[in-house]
N, C-alpha and C positions, 0 to 999 in steps of 0.2 A: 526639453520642455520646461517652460518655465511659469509657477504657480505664485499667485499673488494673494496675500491670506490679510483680511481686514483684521485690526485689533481693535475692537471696542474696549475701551475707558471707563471702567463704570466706578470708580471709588478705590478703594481700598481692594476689591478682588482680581486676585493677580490670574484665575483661573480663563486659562483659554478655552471654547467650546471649541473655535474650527481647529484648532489643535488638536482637541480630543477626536474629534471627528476624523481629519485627518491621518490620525494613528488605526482608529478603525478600519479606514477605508484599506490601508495599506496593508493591515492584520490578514485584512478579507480577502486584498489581492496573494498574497504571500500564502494564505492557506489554498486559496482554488487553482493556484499554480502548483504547489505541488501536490495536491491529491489528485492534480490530472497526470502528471508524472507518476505520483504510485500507480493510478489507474491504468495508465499509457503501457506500463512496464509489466503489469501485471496479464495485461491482453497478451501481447508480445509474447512473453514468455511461455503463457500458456499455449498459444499458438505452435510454438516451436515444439512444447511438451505433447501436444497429441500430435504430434506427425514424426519424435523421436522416441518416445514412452516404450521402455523396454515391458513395462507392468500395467497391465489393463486399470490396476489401481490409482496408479501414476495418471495414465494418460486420463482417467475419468476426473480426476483430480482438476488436473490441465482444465477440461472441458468447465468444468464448475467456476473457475478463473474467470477463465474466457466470457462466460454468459454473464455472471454475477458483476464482473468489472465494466464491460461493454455496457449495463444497465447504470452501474454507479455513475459512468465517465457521462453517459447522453442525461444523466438528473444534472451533473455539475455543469454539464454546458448550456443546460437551459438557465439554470440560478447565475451562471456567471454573465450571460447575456442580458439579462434583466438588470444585473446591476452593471451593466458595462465595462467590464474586467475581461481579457482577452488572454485567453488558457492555451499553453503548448500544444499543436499537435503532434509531435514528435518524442523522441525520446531523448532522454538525456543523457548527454555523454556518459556517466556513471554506469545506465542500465544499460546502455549500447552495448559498453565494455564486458560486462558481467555476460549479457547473453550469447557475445561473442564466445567468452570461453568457452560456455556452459554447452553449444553449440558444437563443438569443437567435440566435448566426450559422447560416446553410442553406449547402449545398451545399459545397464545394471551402473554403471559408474556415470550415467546421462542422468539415472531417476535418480541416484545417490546426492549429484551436483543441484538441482533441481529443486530437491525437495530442502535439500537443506537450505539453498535459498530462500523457498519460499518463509522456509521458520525466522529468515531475517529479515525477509521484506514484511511480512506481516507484524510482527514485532515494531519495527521503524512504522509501519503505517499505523499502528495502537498509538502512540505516540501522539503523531502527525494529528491524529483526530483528537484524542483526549485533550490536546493542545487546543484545537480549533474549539472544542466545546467551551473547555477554559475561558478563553479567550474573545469570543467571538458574540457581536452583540447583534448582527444581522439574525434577526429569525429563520428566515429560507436556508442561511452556511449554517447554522445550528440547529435546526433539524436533520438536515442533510448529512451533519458528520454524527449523529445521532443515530441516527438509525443505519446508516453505513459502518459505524464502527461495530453496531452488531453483527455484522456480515462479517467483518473484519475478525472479531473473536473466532467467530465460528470456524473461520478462515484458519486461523491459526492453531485453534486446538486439533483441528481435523491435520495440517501441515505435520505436528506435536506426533496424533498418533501414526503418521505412514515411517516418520523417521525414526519414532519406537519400534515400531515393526518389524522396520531393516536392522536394525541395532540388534534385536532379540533374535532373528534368525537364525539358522544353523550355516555352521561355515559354507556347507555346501549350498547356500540357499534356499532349504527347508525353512517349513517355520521350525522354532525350538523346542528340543522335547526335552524332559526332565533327566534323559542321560546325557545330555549335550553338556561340555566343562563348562562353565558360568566365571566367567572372568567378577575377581570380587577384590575390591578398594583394598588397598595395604594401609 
């Protein structure tokens, strides 16, 4: 595709608008392409997690994914059709790969894979947003990654305390009690 960009002459200002404009527009595309990829991957996964979720906590987890992202994903595809920007429905090879493995582990070492993931996809998605806020001079993608990155947080710290949880347990898979050995930093 090939774009044809006027330069108006005005004097001595070397400043281009449809430049600047142009870099917006591409900001805009670049962020609503991948927050539909975080989104995409975040369904997916969650999908997988409640139908292999050794942990009612896990798979409820999963469930909160699922509904919260699926809402995220249907606000960025109405914002991205408005402004004419055309969002992945698929997944990207990256997450393909990840949930192939993750797929791959059953039971206790499924929610183990899983959650720790999700402490990394959540994390790259704080990111992804904070950037888009940054960055992003569209009102509708800065609202949008506004109030979604509060989900995002939320997302994360709750991710934070399931993989504290497993960490703290007792070999056997109890929770921790105070005569359990406490492995402690040299």
């Amino acid at each position: 595709m090939v774009f044809f960009m006027a330069v108006a002459c005005d004097g001595g200002n070397t400043g281009n608008k449809d430049s600047e404009i142009d870099d917006d527009m591409e900001e805009e595309k670049t962020f609503a392409v991948e927050a539909s990829y975080s989104n995409l991957a975040e369904i997916k996964m969650g999908e997988l997690a409640q139908s292999k979720a050794a942990s009612e906590t896990v798979a409820q987890f999963a469930g909160t994914m699922v509904k919260e992202h699926t809402t995220a994903l249907r606000e960025l595809r109405a914002i991205s059709e408005e402004q004419d920007i055309a969002i992945p429905d698929t997944l990207k090879m990256e997450h393909k790969r990840i949930q192939d493995e993750i797929s791959a582990l059953e039971g206790e070492a499924f929610d183990s894979a899983y959650m720790h993931q999700q402490v990394q996809a959540h994390q790259q998605a704080q990111q992804l947003f904070q950037n888009g806020i940054n960055e992003d001079a569209n009102p509708s993608f800065l609202n949008y990654a506004r109030t979604t990155l509060e989900h995002i947080n939320a997302h994360l710290v709750r991710a934070e305390e399931i993989v504290g949880a497993e960490n703290t347990a007792g070999k056997d898979g109890r929770p921790a009690t105070e005569n359990d050995p406490v492995d402690k930093p040299e």
